[in-house]
VEXDREN-2710 file (C-alpha; in Angstrom, 1 decimal):
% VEXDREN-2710
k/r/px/py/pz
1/UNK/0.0/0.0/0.0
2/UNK/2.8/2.2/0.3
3/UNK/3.0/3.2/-3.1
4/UNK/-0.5/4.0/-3.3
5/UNK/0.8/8.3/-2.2
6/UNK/2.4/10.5/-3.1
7/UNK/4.4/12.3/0.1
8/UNK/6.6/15.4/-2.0
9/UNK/2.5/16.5/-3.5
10/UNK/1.3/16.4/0.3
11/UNK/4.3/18.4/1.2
12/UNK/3.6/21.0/-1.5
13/UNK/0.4/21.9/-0.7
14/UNK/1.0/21.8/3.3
15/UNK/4.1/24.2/2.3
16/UNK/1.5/26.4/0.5
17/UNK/-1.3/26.3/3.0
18/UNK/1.3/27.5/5.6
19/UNK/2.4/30.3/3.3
20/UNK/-0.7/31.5/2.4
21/UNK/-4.0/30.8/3.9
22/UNK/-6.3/31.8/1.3
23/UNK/-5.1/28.6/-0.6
24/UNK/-7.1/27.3/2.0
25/UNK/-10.4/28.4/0.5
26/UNK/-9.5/26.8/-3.3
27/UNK/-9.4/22.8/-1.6
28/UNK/-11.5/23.3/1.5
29/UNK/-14.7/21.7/-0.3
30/UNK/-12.7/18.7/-1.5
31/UNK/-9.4/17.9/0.8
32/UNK/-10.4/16.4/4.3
33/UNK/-7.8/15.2/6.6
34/UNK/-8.2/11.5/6.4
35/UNK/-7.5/12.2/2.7
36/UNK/-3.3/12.7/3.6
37/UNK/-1.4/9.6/3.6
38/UNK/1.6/10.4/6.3
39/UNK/0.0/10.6/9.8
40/UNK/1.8/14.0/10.4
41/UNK/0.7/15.8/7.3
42/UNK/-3.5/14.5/8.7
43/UNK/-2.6/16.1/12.0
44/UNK/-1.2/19.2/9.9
45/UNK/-3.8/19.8/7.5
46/UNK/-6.8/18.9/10.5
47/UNK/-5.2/21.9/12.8
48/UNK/-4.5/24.5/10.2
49/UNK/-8.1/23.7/9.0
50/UNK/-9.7/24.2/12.0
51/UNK/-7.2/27.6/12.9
52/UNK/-8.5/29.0/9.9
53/UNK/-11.9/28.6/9.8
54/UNK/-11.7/30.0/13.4
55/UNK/-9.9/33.6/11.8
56/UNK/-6.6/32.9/13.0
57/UNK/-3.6/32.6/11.1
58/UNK/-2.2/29.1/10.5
59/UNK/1.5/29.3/9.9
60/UNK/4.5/26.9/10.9
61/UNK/5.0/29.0/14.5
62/UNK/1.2/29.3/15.4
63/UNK/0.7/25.7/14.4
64/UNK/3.7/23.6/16.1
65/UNK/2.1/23.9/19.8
66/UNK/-0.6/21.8/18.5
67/UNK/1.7/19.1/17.5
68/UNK/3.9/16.6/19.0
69/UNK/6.9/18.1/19.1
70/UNK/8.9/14.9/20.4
71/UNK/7.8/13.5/17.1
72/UNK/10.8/12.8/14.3
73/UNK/9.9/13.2/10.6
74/UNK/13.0/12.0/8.2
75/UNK/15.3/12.7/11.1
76/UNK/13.7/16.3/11.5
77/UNK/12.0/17.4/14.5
78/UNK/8.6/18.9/13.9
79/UNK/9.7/22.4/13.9
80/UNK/12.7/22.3/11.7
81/UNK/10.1/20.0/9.3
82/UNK/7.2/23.0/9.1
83/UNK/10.0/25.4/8.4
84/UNK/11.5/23.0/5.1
85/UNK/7.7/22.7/4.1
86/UNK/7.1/26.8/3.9
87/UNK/10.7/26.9/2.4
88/UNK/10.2/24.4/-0.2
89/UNK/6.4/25.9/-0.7
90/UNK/4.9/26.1/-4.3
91/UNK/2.3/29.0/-5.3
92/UNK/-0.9/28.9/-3.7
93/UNK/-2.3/28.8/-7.2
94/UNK/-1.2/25.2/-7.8
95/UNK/-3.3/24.2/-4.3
96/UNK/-5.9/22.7/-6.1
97/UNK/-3.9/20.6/-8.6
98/UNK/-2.7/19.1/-5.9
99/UNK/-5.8/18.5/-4.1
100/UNK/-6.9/16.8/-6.8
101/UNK/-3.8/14.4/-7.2
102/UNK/-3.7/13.7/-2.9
103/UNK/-7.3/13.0/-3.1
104/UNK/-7.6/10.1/-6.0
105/UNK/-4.8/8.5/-4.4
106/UNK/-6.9/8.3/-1.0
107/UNK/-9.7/6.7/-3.0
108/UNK/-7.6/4.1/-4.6
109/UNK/-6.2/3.3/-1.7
110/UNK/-9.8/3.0/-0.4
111/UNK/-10.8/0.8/-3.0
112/UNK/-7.6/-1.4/-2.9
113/UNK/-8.4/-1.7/0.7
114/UNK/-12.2/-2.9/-0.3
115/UNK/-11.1/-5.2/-2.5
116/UNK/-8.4/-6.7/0.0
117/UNK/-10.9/-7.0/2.5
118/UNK/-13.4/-8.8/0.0
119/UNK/-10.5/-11.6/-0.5
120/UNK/-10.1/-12.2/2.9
121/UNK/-13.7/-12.6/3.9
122/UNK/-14.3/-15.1/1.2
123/UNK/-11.4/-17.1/2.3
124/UNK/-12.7/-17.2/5.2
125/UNK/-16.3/-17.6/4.6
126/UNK/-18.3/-18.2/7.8
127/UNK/-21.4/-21.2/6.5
128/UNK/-23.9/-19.1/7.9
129/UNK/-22.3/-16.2/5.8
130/UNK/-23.6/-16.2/1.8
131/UNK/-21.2/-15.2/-1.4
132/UNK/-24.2/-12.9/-2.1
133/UNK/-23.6/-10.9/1.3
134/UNK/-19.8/-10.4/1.2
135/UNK/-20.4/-8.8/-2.5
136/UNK/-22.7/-6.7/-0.8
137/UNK/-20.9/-5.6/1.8
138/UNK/-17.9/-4.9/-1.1
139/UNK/-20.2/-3.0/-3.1
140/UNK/-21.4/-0.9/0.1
141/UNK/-17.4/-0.3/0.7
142/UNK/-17.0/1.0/-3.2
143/UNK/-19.6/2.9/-3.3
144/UNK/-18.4/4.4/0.3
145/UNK/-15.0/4.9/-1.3
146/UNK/-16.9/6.8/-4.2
147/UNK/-19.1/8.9/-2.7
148/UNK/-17.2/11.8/-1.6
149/UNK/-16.9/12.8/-5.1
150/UNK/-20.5/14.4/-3.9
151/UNK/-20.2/15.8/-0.3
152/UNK/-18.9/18.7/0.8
153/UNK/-17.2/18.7/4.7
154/UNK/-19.8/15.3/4.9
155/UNK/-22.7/17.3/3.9
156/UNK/-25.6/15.2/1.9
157/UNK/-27.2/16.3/-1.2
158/UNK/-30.8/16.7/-1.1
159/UNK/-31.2/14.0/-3.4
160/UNK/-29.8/11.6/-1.5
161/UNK/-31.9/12.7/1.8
162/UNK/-34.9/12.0/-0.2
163/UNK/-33.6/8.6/-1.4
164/UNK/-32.8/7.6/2.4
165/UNK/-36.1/8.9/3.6
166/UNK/-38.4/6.9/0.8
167/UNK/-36.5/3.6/1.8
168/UNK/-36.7/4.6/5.2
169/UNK/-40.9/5.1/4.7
170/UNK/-40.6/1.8/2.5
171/UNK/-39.4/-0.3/5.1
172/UNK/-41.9/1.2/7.7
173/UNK/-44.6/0.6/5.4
174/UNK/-43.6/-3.0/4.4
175/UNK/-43.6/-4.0/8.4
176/UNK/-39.7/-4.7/8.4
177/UNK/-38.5/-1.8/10.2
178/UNK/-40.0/1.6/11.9
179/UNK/-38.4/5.0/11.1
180/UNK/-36.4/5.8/14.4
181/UNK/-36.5/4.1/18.0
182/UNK/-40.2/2.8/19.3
183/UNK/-40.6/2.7/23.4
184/UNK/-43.6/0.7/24.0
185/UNK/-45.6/3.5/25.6
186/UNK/-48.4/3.6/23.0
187/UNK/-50.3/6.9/23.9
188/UNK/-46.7/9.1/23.9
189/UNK/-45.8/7.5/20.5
190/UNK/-49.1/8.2/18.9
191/UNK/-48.4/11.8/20.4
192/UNK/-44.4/12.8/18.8
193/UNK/-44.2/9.2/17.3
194/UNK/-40.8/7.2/17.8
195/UNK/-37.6/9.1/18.6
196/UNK/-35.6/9.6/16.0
197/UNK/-31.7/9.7/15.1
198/UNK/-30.7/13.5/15.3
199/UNK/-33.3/14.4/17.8
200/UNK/-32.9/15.8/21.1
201/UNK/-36.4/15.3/23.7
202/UNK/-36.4/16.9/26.7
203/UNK/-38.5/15.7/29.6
204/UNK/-38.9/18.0/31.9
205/UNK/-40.6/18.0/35.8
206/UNK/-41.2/19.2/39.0
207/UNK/-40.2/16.7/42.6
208/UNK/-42.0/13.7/42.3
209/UNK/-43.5/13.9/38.9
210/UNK/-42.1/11.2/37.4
211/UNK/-40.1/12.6/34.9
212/UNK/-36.6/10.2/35.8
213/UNK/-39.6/7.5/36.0
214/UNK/-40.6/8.1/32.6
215/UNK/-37.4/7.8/31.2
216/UNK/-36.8/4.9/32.4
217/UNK/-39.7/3.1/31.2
218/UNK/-39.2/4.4/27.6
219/UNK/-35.7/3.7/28.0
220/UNK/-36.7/-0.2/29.4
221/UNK/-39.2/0.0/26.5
222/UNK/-36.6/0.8/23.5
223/UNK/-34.0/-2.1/24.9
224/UNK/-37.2/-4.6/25.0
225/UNK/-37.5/-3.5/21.3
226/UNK/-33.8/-4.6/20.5
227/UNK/-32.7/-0.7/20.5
228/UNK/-29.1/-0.3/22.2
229/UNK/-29.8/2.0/25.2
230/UNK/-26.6/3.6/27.1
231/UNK/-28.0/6.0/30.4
232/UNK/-26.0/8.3/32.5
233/UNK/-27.9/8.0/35.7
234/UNK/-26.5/10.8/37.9
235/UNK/-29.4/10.4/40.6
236/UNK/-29.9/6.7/41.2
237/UNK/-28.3/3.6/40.9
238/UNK/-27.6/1.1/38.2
239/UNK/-29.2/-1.6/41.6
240/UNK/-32.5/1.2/41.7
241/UNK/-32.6/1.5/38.1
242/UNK/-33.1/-2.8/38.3
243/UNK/-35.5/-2.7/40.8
244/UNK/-37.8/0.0/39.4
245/UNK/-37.8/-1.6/36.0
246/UNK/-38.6/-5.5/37.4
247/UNK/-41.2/-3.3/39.7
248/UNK/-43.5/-2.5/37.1
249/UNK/-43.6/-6.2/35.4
250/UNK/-43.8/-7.7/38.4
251/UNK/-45.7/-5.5/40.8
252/UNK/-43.9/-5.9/43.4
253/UNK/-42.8/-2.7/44.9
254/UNK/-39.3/-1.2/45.3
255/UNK/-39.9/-0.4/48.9
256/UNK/-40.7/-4.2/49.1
257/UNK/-37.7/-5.5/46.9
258/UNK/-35.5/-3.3/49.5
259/UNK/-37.2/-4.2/52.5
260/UNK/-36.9/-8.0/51.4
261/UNK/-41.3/-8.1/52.3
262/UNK/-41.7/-11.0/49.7
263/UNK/-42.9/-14.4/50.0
264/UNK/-41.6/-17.3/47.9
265/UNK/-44.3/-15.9/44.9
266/UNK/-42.7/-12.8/44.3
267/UNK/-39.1/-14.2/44.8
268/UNK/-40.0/-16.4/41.8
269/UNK/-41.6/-13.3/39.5
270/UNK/-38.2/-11.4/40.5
271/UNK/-36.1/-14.0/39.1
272/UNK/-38.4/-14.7/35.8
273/UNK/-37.8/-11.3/35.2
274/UNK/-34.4/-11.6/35.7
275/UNK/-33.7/-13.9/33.5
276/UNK/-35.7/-12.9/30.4
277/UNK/-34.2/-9.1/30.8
278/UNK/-30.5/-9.9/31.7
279/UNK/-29.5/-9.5/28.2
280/UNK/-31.1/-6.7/27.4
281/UNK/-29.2/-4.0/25.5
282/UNK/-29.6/-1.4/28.0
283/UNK/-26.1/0.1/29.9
284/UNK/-26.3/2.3/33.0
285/UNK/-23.5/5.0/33.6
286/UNK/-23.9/5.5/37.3
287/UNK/-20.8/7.2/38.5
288/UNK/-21.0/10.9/37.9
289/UNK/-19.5/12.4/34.6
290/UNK/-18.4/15.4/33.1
291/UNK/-20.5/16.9/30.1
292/UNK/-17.3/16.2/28.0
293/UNK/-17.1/12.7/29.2
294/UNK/-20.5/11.8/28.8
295/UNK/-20.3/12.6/25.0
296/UNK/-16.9/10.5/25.1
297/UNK/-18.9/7.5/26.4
298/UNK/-21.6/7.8/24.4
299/UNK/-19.5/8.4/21.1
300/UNK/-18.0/4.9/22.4
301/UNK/-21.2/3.2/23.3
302/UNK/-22.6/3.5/19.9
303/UNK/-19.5/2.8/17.8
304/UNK/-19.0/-0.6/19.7
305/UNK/-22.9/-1.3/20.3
306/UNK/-24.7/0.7/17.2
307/UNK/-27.3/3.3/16.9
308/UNK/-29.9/3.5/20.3
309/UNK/-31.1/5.9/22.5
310/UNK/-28.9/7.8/24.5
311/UNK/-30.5/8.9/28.1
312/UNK/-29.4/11.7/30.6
313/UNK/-31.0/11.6/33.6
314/UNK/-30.1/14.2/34.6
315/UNK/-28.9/17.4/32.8
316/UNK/-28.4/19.2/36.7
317/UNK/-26.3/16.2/37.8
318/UNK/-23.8/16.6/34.8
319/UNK/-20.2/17.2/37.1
320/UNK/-18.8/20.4/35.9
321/UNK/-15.2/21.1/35.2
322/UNK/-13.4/24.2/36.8
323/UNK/-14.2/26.3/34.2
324/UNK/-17.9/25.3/34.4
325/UNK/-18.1/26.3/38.0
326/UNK/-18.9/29.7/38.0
327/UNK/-22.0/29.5/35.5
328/UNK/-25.1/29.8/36.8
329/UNK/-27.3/26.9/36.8
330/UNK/-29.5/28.1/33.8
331/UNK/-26.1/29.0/32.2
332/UNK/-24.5/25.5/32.3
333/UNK/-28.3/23.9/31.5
334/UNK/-28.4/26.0/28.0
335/UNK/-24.2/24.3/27.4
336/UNK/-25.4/20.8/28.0
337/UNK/-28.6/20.4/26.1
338/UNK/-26.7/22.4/23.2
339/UNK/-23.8/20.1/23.5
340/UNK/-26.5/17.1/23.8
341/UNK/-28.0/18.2/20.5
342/UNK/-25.1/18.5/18.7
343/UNK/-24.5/14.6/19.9
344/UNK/-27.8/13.6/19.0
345/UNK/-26.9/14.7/14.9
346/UNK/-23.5/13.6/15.1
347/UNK/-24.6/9.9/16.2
348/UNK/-27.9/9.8/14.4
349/UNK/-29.1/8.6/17.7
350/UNK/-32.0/10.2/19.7
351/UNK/-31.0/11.9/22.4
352/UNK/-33.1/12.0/25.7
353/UNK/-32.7/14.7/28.3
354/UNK/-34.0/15.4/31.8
355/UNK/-34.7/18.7/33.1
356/UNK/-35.9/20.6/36.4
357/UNK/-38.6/22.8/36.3
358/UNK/-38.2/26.2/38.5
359/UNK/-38.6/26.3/41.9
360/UNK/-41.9/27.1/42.5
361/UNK/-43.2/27.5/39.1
362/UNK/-46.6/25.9/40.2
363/UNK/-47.0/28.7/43.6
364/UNK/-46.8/31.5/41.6
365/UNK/-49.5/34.3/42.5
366/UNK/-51.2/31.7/44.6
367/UNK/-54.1/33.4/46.2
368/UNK/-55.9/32.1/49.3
369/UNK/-56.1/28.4/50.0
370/UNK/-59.9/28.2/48.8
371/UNK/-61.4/26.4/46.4
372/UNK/-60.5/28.4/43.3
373/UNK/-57.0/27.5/44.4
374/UNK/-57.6/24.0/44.7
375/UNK/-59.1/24.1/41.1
376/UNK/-56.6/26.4/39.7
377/UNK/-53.9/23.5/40.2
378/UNK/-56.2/20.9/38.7
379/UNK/-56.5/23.5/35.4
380/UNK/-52.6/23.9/35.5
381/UNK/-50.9/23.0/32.7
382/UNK/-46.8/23.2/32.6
383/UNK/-45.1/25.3/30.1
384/UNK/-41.3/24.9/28.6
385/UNK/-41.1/28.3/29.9
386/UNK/-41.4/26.6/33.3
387/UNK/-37.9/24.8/32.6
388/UNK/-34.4/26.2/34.1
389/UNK/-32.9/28.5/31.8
390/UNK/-33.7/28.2/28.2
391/UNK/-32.9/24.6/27.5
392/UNK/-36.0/24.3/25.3
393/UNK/-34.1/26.1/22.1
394/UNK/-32.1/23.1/21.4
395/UNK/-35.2/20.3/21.7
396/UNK/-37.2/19.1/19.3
397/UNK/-39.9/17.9/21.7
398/UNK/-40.5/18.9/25.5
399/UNK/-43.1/16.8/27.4
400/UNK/-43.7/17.4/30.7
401/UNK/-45.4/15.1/32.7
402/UNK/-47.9/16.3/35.5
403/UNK/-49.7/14.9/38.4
404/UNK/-52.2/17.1/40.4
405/UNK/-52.3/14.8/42.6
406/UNK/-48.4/16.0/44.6
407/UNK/-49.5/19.7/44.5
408/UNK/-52.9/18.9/45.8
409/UNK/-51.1/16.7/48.7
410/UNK/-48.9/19.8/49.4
411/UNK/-52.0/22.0/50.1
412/UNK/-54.3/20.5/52.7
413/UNK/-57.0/22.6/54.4
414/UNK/-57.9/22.7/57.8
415/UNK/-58.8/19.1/58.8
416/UNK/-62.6/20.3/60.1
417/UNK/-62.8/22.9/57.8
418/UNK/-65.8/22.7/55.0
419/UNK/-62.8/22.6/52.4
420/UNK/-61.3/19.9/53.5
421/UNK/-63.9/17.2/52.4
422/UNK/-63.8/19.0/48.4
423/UNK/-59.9/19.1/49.1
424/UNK/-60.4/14.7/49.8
425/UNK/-62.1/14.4/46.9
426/UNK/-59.9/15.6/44.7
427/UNK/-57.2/13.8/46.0
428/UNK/-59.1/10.8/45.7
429/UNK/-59.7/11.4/42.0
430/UNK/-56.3/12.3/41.2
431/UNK/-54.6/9.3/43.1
432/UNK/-53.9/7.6/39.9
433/UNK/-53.8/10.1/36.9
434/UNK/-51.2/11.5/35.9
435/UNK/-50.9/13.7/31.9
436/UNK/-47.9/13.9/29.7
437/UNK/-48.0/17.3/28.4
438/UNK/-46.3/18.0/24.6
439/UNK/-45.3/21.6/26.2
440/UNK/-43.4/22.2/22.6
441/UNK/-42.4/20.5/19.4
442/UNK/-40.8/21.0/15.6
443/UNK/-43.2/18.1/14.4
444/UNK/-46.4/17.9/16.2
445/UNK/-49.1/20.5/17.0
446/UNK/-48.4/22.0/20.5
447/UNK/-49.6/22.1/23.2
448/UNK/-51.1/18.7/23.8
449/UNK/-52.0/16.1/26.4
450/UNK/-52.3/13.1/26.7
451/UNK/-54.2/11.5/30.2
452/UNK/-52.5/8.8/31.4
453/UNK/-52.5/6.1/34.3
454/UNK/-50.0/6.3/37.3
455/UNK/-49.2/3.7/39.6
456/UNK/-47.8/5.2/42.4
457/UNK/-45.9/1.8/44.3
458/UNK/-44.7/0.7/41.2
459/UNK/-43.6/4.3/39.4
460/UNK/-45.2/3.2/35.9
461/UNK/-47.1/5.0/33.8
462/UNK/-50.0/3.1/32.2
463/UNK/-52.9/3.7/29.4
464/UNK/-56.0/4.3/30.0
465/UNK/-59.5/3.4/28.6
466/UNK/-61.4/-0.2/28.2
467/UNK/-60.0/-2.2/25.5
468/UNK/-60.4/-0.8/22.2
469/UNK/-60.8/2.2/23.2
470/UNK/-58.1/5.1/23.0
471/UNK/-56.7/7.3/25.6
472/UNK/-58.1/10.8/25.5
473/UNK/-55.9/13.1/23.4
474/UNK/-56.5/16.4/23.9
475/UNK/-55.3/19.6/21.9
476/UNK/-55.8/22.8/23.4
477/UNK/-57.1/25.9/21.3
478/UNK/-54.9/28.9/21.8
479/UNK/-56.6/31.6/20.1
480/UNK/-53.3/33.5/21.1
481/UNK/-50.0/32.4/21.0
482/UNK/-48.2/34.3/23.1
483/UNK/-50.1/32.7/25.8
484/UNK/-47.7/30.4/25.3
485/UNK/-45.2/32.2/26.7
END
């Protein structure tokens, strides 16, 4: 393979990239890094790439910190190297001839790779493994090693965006596969639908609404569906996490799993579950991460596991390096779920993101506890202008879910006052309801709800309505939208 390059044309065109930046601008749309043979003229091309497109001047002094300067290079060191490249430089002019040369030879040494690859897997053909699959596979890897001819920095043409998303509606049609990850909570997909690669959901919630408990059922629900599912958990444990999720298939409680209150019965269910879930695809990060690390491991998770659902539960609990500590919470809540988004499109995975609501958000201008209060919290419904800071900018679905039932609990009456028997019956009613609110959305009309079940012992949310009938859906009218707001 080493003849397959061409080092003195790589040197060329680094020399006159370092003289003069503007050459820069004539092979940016065709030369990526990956595209250099010699590892040191990648790391070269990759800094001076990024220094420029940041306004600064790449040159060999400004760009030498940013390599390994212990490095040898023909018996050079890395500086005396960057100075015989800008001495031996050729005119900016001829940047694109070379660009072209550097280029084909990356794509023949892509293709010779292909083809190498193609020999070795039919010599060692697996039985299981058909003729007509390794041919696949190489024709996948040519037409891999071809396609840059149409991309610019990675970017896809429009045509072939609406070719993926026909086979994509093809395949959902035909039954063999759904467009993006499902969750098995039927009245939240009919709602946004399934969560999809690139997208970034945040669920947001007060104490004790259930929003950690949501995302773990539709996390539990995409790894039941085959879905790779990798969670940074910075609030309970991978052991709670277990226990929650056997919980609501079993019924048995986690207070009971704790408490070891079972009889041989449940002992029994415990272990069923056990073993039919063990193998799941579903990875819990429990020890607290930095928002840098947290990409890093879910950047791994999907290159060794494939494309899932990544889950952040959540965004608050994110550790926060020293230069992170003096942002106010709000502050380092907008970083996180812009960093989050940008990981969602860079993995085409769905991205799933916790979030606090204010402090209080449900006490504002409470009036006398009376029963226009009482209802007032009943006819409540949370906004994504309730969440911390302005985290919502970056999502492409908020749902909230909300449950009278805590805030009514919070606000008894008088024991022997008249109120107190209206205040019962409400709390009664609400026991086991619970809505997940669509507080915003890029796809769906907003705001929704959608009335759900809640089993308080067990954390699940549930559907409700007799069989073949539908939960209720409902879609307010907002004659004005900044009511909204």
């Amino acid at each position: 393979m080493s003849e397959i390059c061409n080092i003195e044309v790589e040197q060329l065109l680094l020399g006159a990239l370092l003289i003069n930046n503007e050459a820069f601008g004539l092979i940016s749309g065709q030369l990526l890094p990956e595209h250099f043979y010699e590892p040191l003229h990648k790391a070269i091309y990759d800094n001076a790439s990024k220094m420029i497109r940041a306004g600064k001047i790449a040159s060999p002094i400004t760009i030498k910190s940013y390599l390994d300067e212990n490095a040898k290079v023909g018996g050079l060191t890395v500086s005396q190297y960057l100075a015989r490249l800008a001495a031996e430089a050729m005119p900016a002019m001829m940047a694109p001839t070379y660009a072209n040369e550097i280029y084909d030879l990356a794509v023949d040494r892509s293709l010779i790779n292909g083809a190498e690859d193609l020999i070795r897997a039919v010599r060692n053909r697996a039985p299981n493994v058909s003729p007509k699959e390794l041919g696949e596979q190489a024709i996948s890897a040519i037409t891999t090693a071809l396609s840059d001819e149409d991309t610019i920095y990675g970017a896809t043409s429009f045509g072939e965006a609406c070719d993926d998303a026909l086979a994509a509606t093809s395949q959902a049609y035909s039954g063999k596969k759904t467009v993006g990850v499902s969750y098995r909570l039927p009245p939240l997909e009919r709602l946004i639908g399934p969560l999809c690669g690139g997208q970034l959901i945040i669920l947001g919630g007060a104490t004790k609404q259930g929003k950690s408990a949501l995302a773990g059922q539709i996390a539990m629900g995409a790894a039941i569906d085959g879905f790779p599912v990798w969670m940074y958990s910075g609030e309970m444990t991978a052991m709670e996490l277990a226990m929650r999720e056997s919980s609501r298939d079993t019924k048995i409680s986690v207070n009971r799993q704790k408490r070891g209150k079972v009889v041989e019965a449940d002992y029994e269910r415990l272990m069923q579950f056990r073993n039919a879930n063990r193998d799941r695809p579903f990875y819990i990060q429990e020890n607290r991460l930095t928002l840098d690390l947290v990409m890093e491991r879910a950047r791994a998770f999907v290159q060794r596991k494939g494309k899932g659902l990544i889950v952040v539960d959540h965004i608050g609990l994110i550790d926060r390096t020293k230069s992170e500590k003096s942002l106010a919470d709000w502050e380092f809540g907008q970083v996180v779920t812009m960093k989050l988004k940008q990981l969602a499109r860079e993995l085409d995975c769905p991205v799933l993101g916790c979030a606090q609501l204010k402090k209080n958000v449900f006490n504002e201008n409470r009036g006398p506890l009376n029963e226009k209060f009482l209802q007032s919290i009943l006819n409540r419904r949370p906004r994504y202008t309730d969440l911390i800071g302005a985290v919502e900018r970056d999502a492409d679905h908020v749902i909230i879910p909300f449950r009278p039932f805590v805030f009514l609990k919070e606000h008894e009456p008088s024991e022997h006052s008249d109120l107190h028997l209206l205040w019962e019956e409400m709390v009664n009613d609400q026991k086991n309801k619970a809505k997940l609110v669509l507080a915003l959305s890029r796809e769906a009309n907003w705001p929704a709800e959608v009335e759900m079940g809640w089993d308080g012992p067990t954390t699940t949310f549930y559907e409700t309505g007799s069989a073949g009938e539908s939960e209720l859906i409902r879609r307010e009218a907002i004659s004005n939208p900044m009511a909204l707001l």
